[in-house]
PDB file of N, CA, C and O in Angstrom:
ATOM      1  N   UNK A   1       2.426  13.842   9.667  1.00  0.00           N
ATOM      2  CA  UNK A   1       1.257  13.008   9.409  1.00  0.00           C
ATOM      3  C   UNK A   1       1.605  11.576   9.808  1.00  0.00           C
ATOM      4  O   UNK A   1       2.665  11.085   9.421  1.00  0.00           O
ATOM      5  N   UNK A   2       0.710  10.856  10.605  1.00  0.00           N
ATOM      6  CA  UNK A   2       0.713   9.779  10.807  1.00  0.00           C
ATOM      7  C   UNK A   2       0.552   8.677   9.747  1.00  0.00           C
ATOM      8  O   UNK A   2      -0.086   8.695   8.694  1.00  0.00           O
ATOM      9  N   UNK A   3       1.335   7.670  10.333  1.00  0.00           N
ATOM     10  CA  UNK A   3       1.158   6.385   9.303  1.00  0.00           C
ATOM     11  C   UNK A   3      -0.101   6.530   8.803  1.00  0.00           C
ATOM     12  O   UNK A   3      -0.394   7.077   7.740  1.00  0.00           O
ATOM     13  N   UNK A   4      -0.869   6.008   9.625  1.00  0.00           N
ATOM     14  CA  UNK A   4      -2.239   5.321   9.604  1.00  0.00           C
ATOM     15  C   UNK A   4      -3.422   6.406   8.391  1.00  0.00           C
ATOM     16  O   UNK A   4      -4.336   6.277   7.576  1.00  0.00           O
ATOM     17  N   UNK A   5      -2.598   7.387   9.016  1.00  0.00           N
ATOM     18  CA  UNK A   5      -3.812   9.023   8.282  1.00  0.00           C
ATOM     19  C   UNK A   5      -3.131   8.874   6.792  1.00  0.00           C
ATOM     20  O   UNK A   5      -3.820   8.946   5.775  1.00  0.00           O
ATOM     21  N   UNK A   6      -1.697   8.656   6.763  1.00  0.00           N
ATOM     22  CA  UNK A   6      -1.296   9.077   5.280  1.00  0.00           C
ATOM     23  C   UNK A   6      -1.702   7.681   4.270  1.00  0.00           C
ATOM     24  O   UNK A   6      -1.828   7.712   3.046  1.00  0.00           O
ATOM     25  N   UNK A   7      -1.833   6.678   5.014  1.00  0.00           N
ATOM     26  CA  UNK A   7      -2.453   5.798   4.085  1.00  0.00           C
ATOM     27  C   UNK A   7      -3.859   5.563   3.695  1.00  0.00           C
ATOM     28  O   UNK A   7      -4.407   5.332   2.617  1.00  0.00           O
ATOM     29  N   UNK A   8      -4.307   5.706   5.031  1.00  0.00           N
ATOM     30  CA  UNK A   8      -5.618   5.930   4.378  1.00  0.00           C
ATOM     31  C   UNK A   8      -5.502   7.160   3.227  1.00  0.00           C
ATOM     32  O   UNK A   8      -5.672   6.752   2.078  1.00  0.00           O
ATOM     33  N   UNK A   9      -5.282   8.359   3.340  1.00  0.00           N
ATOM     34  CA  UNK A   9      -4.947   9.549   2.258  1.00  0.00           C
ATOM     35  C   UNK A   9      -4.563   8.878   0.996  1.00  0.00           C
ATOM     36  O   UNK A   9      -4.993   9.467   0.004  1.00  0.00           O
ATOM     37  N   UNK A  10      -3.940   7.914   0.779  1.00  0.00           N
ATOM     38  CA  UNK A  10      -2.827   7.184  -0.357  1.00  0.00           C
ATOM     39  C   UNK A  10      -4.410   6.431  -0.831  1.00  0.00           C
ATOM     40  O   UNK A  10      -4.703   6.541  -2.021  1.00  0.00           O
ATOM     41  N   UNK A  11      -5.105   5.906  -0.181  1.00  0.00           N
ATOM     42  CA  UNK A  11      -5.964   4.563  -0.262  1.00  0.00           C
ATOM     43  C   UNK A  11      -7.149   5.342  -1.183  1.00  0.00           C
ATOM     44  O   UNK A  11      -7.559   4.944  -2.273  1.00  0.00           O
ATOM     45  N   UNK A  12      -7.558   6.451  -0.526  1.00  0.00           N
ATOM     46  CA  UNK A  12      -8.660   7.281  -1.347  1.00  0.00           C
ATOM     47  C   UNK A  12      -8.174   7.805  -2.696  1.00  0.00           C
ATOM     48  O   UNK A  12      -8.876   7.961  -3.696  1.00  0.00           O
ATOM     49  N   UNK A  13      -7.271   7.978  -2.614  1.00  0.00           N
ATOM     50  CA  UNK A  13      -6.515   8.058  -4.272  1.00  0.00           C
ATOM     51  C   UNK A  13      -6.163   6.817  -5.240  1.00  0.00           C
ATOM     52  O   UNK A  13      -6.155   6.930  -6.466  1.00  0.00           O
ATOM     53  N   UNK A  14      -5.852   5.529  -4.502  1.00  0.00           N
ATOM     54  CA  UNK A  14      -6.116   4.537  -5.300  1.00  0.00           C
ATOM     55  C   UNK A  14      -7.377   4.339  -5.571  1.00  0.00           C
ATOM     56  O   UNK A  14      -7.686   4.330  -6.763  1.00  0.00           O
ATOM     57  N   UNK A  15      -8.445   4.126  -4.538  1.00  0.00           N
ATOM     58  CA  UNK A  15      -9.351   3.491  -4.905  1.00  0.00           C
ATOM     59  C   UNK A  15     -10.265   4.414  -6.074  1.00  0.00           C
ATOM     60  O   UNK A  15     -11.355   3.934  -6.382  1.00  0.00           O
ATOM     61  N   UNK A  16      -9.927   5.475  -6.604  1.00  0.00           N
ATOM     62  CA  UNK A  16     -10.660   6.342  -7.025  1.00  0.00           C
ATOM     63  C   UNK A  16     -10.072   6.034  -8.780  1.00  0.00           C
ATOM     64  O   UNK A  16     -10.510   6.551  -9.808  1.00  0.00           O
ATOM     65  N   UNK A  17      -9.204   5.245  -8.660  1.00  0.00           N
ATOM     66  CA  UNK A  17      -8.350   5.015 -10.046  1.00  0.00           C
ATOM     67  C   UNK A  17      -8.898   3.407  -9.988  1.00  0.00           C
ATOM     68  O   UNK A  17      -9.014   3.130 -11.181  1.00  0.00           O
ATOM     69  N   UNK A  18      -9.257   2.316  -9.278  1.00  0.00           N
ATOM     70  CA  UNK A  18      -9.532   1.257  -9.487  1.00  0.00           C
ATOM     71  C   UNK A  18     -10.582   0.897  -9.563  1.00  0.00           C
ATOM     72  O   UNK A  18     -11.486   1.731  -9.531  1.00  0.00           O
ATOM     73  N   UNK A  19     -10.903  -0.622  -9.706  1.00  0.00           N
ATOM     74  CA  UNK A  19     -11.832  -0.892  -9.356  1.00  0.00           C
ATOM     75  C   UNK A  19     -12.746  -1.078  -8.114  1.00  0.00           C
ATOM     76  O   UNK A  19     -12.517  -0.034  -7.503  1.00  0.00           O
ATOM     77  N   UNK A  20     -13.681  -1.802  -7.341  1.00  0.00           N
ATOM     78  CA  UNK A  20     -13.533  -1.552  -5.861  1.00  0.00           C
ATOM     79  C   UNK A  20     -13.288  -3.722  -5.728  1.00  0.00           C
ATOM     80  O   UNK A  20     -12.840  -4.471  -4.860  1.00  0.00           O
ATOM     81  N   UNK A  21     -13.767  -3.881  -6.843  1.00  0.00           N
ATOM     82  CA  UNK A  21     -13.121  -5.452  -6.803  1.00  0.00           C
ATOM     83  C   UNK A  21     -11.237  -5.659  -6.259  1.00  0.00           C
ATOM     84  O   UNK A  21     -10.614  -6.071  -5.280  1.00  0.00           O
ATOM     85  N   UNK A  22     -11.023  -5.212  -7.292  1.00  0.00           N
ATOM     86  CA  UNK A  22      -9.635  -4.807  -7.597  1.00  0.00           C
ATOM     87  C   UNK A  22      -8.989  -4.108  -5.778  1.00  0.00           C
ATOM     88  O   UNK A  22      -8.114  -4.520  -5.017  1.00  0.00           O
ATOM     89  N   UNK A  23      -9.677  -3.264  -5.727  1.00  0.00           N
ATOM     90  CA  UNK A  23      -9.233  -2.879  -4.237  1.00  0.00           C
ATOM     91  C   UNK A  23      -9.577  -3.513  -3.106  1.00  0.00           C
ATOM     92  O   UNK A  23      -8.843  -3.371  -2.128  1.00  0.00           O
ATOM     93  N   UNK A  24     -10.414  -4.098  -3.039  1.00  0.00           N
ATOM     94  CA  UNK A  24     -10.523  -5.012  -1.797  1.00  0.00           C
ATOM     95  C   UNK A  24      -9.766  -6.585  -1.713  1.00  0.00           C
ATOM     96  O   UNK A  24      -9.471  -7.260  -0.727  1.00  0.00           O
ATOM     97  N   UNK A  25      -9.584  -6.862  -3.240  1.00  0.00           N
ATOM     98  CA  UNK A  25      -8.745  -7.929  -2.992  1.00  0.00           C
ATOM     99  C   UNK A  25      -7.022  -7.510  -2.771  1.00  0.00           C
ATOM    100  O   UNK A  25      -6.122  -8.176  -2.258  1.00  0.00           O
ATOM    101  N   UNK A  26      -7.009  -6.630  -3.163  1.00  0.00           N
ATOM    102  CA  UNK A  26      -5.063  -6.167  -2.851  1.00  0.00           C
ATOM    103  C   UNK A  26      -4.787  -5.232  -2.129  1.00  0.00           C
ATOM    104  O   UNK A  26      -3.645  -5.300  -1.676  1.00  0.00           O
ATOM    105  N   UNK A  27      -5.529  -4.130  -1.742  1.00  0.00           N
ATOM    106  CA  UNK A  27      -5.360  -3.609  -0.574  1.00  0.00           C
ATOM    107  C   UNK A  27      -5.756  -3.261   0.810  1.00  0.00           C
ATOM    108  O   UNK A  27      -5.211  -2.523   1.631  1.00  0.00           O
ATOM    109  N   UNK A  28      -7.400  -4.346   0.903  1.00  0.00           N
ATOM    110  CA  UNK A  28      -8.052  -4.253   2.267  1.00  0.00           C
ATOM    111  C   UNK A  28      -7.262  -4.645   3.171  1.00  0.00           C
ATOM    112  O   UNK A  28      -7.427  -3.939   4.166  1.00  0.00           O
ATOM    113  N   UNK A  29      -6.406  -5.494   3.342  1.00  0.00           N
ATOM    114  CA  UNK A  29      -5.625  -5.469   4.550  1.00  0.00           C
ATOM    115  C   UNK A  29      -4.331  -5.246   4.315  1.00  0.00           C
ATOM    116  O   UNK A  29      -3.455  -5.914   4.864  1.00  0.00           O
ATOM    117  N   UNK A  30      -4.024  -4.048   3.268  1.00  0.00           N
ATOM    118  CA  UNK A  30      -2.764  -3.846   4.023  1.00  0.00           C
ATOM    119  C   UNK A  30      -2.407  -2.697   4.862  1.00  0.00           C
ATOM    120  O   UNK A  30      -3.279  -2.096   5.488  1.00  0.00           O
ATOM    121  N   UNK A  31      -1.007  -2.317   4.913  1.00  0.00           N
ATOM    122  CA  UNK A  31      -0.581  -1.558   6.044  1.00  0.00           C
ATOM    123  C   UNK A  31       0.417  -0.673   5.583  1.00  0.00           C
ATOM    124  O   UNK A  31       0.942  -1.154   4.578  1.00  0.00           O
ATOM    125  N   UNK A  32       0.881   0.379   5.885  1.00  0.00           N
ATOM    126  CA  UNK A  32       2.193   1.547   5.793  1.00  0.00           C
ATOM    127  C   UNK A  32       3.292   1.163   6.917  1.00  0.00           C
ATOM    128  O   UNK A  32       3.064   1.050   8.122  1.00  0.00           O
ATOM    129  N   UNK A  33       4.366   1.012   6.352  1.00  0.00           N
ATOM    130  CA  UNK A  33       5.281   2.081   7.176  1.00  0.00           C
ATOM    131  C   UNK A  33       6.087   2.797   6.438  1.00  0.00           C
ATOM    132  O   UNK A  33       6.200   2.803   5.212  1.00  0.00           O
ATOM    133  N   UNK A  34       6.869   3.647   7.557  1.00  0.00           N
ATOM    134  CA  UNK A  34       7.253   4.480   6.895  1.00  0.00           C
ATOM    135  C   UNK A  34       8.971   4.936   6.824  1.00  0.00           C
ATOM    136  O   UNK A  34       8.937   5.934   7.543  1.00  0.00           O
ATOM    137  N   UNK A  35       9.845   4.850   6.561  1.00  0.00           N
ATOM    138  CA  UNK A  35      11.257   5.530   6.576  1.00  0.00           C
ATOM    139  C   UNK A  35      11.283   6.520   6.417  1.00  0.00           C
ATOM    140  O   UNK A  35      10.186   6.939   6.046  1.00  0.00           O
ATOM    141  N   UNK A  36      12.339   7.564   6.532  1.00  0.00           N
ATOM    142  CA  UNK A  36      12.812   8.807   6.383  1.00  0.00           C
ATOM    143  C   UNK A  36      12.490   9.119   4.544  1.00  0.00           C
ATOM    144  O   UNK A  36      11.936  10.110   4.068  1.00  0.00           O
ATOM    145  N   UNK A  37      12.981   8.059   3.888  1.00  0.00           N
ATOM    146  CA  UNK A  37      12.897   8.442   2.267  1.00  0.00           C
ATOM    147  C   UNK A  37      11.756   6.860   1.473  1.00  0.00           C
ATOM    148  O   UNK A  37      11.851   6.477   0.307  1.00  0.00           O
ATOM    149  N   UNK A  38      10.951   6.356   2.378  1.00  0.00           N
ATOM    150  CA  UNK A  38      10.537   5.777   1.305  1.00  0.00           C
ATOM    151  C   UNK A  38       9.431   5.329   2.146  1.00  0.00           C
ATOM    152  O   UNK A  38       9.637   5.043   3.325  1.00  0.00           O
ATOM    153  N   UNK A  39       8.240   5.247   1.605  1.00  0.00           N
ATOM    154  CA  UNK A  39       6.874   3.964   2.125  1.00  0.00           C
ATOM    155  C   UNK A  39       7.083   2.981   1.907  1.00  0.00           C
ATOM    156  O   UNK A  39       7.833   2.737   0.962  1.00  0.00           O
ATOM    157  N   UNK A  40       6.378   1.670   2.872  1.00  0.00           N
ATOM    158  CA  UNK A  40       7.040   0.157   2.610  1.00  0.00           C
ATOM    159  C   UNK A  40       5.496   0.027   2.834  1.00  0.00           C
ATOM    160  O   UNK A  40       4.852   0.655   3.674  1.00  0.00           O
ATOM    161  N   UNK A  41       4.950  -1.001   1.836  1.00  0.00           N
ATOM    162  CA  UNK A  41       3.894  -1.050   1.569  1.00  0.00           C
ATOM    163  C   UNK A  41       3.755  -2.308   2.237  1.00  0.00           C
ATOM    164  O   UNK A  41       4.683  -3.106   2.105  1.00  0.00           O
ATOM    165  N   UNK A  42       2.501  -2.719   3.117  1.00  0.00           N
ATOM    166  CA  UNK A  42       2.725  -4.565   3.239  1.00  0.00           C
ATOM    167  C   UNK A  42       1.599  -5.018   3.046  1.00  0.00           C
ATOM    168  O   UNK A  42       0.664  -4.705   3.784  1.00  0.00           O
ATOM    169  N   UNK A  43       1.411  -6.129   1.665  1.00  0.00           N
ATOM    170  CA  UNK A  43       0.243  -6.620   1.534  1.00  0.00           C
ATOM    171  C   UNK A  43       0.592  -8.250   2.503  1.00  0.00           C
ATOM    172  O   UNK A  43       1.474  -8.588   3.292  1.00  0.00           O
ATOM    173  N   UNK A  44      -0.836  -9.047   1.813  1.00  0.00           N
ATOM    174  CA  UNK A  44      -0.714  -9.918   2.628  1.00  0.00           C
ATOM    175  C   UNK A  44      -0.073 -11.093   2.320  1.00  0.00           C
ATOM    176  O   UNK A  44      -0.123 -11.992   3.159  1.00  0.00           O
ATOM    177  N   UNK A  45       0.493 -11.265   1.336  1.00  0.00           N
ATOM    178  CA  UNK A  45       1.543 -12.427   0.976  1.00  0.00           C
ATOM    179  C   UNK A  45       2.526 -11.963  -0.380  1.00  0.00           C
ATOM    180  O   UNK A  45       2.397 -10.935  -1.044  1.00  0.00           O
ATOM    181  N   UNK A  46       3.534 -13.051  -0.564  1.00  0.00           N
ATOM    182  CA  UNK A  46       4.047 -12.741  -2.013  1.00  0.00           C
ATOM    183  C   UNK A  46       3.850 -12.357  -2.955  1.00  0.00           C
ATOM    184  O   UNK A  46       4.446 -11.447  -3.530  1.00  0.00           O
ATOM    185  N   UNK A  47       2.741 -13.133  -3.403  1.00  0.00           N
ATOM    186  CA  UNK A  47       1.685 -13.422  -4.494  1.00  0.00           C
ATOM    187  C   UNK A  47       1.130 -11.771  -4.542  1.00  0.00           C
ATOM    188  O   UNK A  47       1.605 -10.959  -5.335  1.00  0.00           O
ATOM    189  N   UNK A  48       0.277 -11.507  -3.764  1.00  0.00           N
ATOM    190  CA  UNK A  48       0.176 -10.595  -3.782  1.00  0.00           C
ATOM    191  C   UNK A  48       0.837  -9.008  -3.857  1.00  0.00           C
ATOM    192  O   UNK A  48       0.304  -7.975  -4.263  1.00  0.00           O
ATOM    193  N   UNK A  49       2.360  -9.258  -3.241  1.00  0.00           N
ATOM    194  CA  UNK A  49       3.158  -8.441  -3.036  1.00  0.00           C
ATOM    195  C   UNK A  49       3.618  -8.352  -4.877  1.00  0.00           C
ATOM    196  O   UNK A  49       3.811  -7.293  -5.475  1.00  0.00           O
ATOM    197  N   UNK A  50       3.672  -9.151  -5.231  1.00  0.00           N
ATOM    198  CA  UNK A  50       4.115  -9.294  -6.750  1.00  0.00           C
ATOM    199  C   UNK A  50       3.588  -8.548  -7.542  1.00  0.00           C
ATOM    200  O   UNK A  50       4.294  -7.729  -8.131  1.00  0.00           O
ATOM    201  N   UNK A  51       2.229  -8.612  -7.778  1.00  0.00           N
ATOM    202  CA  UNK A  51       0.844  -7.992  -8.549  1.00  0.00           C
ATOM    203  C   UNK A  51       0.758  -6.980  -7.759  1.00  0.00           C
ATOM    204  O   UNK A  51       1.022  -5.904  -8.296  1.00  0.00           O
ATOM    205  N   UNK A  52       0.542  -6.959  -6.914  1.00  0.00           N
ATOM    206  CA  UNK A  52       0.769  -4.841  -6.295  1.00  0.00           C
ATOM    207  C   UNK A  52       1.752  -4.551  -7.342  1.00  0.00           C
ATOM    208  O   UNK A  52       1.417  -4.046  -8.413  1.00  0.00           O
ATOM    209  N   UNK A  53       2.892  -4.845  -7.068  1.00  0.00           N
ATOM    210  CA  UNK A  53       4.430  -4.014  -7.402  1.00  0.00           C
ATOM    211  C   UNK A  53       4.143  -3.752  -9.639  1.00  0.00           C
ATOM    212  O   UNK A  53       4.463  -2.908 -10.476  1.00  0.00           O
ATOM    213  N   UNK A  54       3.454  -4.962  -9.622  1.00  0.00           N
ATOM    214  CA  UNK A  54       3.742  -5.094 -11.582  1.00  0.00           C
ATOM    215  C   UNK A  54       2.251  -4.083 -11.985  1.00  0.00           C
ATOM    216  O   UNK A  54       2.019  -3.458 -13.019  1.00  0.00           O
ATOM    217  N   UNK A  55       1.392  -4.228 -10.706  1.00  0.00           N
ATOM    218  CA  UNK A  55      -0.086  -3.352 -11.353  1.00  0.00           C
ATOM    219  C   UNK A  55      -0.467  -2.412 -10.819  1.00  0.00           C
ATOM    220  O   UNK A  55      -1.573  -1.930 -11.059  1.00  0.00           O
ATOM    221  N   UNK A  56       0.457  -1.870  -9.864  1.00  0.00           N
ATOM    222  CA  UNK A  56      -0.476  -0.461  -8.965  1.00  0.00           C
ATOM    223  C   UNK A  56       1.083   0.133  -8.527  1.00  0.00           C
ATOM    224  O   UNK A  56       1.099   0.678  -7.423  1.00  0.00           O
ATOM    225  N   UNK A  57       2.301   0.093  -9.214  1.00  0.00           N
ATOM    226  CA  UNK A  57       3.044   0.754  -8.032  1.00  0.00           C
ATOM    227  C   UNK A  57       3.006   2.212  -8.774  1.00  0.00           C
ATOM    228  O   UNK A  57       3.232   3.149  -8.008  1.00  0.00           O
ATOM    229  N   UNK A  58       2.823   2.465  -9.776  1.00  0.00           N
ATOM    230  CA  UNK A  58       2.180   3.942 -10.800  1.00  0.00           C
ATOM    231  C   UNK A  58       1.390   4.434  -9.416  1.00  0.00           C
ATOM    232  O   UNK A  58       1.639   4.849  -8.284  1.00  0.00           O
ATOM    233  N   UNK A  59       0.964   4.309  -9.745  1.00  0.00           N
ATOM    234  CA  UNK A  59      -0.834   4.655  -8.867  1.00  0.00           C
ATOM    235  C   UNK A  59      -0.150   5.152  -7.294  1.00  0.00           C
ATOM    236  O   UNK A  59      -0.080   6.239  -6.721  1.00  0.00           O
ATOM    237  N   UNK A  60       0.188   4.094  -7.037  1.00  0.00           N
ATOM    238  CA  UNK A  60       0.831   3.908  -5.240  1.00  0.00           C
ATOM    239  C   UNK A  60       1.726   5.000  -5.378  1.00  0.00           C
ATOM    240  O   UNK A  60       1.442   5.946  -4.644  1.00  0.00           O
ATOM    241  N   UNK A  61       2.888   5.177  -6.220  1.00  0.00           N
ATOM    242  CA  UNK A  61       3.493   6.206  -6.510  1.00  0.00           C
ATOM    243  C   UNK A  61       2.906   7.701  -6.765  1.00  0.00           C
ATOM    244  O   UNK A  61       3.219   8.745  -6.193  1.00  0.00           O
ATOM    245  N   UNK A  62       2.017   7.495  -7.737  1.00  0.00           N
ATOM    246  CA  UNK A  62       1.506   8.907  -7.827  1.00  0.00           C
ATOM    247  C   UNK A  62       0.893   9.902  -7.028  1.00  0.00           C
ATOM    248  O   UNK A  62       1.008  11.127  -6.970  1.00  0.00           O
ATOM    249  N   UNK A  63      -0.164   8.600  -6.094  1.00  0.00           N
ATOM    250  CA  UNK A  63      -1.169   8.998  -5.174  1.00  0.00           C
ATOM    251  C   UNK A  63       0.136   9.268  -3.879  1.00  0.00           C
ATOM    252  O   UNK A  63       0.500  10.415  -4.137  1.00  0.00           O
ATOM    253  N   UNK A  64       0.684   8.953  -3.086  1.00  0.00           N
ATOM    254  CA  UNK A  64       1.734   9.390  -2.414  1.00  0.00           C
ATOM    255  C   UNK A  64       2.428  10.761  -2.758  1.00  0.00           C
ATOM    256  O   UNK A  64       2.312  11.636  -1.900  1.00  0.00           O
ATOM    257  N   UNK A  65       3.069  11.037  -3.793  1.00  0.00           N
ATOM    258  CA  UNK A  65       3.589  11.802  -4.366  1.00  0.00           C
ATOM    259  C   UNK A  65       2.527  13.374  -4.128  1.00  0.00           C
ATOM    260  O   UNK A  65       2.832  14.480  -3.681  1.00  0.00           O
ATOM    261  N   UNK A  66       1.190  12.811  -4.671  1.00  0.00           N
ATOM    262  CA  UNK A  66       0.703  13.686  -4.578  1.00  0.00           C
ATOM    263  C   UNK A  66       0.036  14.391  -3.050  1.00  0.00           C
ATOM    264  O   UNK A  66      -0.124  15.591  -2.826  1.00  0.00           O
ATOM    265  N   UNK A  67      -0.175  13.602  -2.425  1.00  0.00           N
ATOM    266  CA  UNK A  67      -0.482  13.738  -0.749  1.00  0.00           C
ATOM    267  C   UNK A  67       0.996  14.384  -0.448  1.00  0.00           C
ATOM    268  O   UNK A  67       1.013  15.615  -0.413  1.00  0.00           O
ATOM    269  N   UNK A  68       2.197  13.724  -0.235  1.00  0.00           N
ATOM    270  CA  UNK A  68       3.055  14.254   0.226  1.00  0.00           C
ATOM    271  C   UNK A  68       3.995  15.504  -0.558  1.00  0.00           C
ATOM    272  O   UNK A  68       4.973  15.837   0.111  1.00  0.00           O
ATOM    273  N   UNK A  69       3.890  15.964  -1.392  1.00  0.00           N
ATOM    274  CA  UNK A  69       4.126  16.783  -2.144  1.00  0.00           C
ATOM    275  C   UNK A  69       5.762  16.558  -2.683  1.00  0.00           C
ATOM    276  O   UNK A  69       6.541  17.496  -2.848  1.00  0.00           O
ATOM    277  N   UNK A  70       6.080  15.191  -2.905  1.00  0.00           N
ATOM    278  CA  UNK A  70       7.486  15.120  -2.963  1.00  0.00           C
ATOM    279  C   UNK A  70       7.772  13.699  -3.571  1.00  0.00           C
ATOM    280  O   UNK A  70       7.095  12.671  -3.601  1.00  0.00           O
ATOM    281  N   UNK A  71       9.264  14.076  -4.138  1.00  0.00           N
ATOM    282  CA  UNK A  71       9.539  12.474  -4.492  1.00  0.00           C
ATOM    283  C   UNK A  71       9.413  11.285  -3.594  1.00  0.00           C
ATOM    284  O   UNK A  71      10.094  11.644  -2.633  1.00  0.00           O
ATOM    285  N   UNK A  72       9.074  10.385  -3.381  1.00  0.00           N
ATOM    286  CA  UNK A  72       9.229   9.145  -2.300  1.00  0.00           C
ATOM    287  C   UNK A  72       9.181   7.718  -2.993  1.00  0.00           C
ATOM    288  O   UNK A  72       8.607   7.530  -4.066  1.00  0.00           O
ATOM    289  N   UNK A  73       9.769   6.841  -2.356  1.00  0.00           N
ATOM    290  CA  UNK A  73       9.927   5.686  -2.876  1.00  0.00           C
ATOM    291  C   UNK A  73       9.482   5.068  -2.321  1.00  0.00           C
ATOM    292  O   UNK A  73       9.393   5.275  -1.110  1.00  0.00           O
ATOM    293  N   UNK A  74       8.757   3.545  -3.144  1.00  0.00           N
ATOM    294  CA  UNK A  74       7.507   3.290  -2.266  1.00  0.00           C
ATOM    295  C   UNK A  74       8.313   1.518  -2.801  1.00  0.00           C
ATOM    296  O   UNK A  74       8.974   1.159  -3.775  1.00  0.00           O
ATOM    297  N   UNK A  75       7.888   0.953  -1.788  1.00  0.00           N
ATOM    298  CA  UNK A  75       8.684  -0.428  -1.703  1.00  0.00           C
ATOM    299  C   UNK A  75       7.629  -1.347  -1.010  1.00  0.00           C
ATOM    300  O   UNK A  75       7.290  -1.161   0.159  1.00  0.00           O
ATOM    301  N   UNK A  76       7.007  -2.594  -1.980  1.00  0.00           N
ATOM    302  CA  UNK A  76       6.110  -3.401  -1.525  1.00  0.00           C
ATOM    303  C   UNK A  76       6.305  -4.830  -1.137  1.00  0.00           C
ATOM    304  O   UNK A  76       6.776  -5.719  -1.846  1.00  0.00           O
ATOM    305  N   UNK A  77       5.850  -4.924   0.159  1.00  0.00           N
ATOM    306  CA  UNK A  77       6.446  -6.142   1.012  1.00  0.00           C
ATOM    307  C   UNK A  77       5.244  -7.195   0.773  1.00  0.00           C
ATOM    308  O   UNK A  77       4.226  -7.016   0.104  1.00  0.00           O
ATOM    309  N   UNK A  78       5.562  -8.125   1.362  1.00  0.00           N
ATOM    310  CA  UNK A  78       4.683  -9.398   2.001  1.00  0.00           C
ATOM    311  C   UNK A  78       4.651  -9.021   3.484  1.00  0.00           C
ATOM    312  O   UNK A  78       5.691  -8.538   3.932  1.00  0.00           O
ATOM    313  N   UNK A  79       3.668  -9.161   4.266  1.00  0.00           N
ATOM    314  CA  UNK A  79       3.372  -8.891   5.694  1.00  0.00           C
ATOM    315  C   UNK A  79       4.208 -10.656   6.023  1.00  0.00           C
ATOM    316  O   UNK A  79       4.200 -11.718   5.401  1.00  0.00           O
ATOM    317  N   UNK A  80       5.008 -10.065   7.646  1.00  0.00           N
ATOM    318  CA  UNK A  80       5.639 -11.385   8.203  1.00  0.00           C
ATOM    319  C   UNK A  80       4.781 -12.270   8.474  1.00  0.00           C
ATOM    320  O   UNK A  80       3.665 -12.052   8.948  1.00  0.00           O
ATOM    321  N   UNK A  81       5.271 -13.383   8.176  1.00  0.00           N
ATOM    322  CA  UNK A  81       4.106 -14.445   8.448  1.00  0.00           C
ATOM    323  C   UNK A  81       3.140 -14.325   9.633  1.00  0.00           C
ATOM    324  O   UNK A  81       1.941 -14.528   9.439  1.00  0.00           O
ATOM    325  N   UNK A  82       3.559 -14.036  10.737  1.00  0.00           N
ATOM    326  CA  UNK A  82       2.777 -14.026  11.908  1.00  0.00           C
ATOM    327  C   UNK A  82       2.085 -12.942  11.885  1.00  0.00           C
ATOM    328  O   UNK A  82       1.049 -13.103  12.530  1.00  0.00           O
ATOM    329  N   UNK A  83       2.179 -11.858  11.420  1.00  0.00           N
ATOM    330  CA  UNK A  83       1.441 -10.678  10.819  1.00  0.00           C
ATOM    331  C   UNK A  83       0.269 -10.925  10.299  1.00  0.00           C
ATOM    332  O   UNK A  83      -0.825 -10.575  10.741  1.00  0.00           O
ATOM    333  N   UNK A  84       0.523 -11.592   9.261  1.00  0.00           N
ATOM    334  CA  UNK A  84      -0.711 -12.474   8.233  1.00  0.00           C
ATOM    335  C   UNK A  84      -1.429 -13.400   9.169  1.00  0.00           C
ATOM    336  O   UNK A  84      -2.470 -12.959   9.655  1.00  0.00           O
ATOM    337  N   UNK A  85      -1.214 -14.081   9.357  1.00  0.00           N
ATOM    338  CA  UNK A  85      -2.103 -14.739  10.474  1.00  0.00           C
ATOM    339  C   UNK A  85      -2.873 -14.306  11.200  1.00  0.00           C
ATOM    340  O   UNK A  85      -4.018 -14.750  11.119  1.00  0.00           O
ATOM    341  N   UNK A  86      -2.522 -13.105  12.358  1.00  0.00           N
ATOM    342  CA  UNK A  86      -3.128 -12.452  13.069  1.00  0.00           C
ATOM    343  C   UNK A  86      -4.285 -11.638  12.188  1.00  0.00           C
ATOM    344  O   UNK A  86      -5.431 -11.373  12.552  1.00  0.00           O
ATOM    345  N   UNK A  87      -3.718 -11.358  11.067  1.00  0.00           N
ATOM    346  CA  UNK A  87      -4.734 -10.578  10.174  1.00  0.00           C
ATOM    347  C   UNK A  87      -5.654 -11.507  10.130  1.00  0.00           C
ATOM    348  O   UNK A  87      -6.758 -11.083  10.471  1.00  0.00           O
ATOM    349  N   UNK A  88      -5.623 -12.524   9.863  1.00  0.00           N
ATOM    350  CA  UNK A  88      -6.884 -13.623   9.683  1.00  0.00           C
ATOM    351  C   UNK A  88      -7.483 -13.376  10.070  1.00  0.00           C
ATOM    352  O   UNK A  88      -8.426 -12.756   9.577  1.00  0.00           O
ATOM    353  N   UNK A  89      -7.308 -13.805  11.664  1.00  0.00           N
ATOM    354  CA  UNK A  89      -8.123 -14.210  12.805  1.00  0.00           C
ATOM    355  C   UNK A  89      -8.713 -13.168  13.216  1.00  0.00           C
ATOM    356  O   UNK A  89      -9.474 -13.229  14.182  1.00  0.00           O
TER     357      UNK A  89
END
């Protein structure tokens, strides 16, 4: 499964546990990748990367877990600055 397919997959399982306030401010733009043993989550700044990790990594965890049928470790970034930017624009 592709990045792109398994997050969206991950995304319909959060958003079904949140609010849609709540989801458009912390996860409309973010992104997956992926390692051999873990998802790296990238929102769009610190701030944000912070409050993902303390209020949704349950959720992010579970909903993964449950798509992929397995333990995985899920690790939430800040997108590189120039990343974020481009997201802007």
């Amino acid at each position: 499964m592709g990045n792109i397919k398994l997050w969206e997959e991950i995304l319909v399982e959060v958003k079904s546990e949140i609010s849609e306030k709540a989801f458009k401010t912390w996860f409309q733009k973010s992104s997956l990748d992926t390692t051999e043993n873990s998802l790296i989550i990238n929102v769009a700044n610190e701030f944000a990367a912070d409050w993902v990790r303390k209020n949704y990594l349950l959720i992010l965890q579970s909903a993964a877990e449950k798509i992929l049928n397995k333990k995985i470790k899920i690790i939430i970034t800040a997108k590189k600055e120039e990343e974020a930017i481009n997201t802007i624009v």
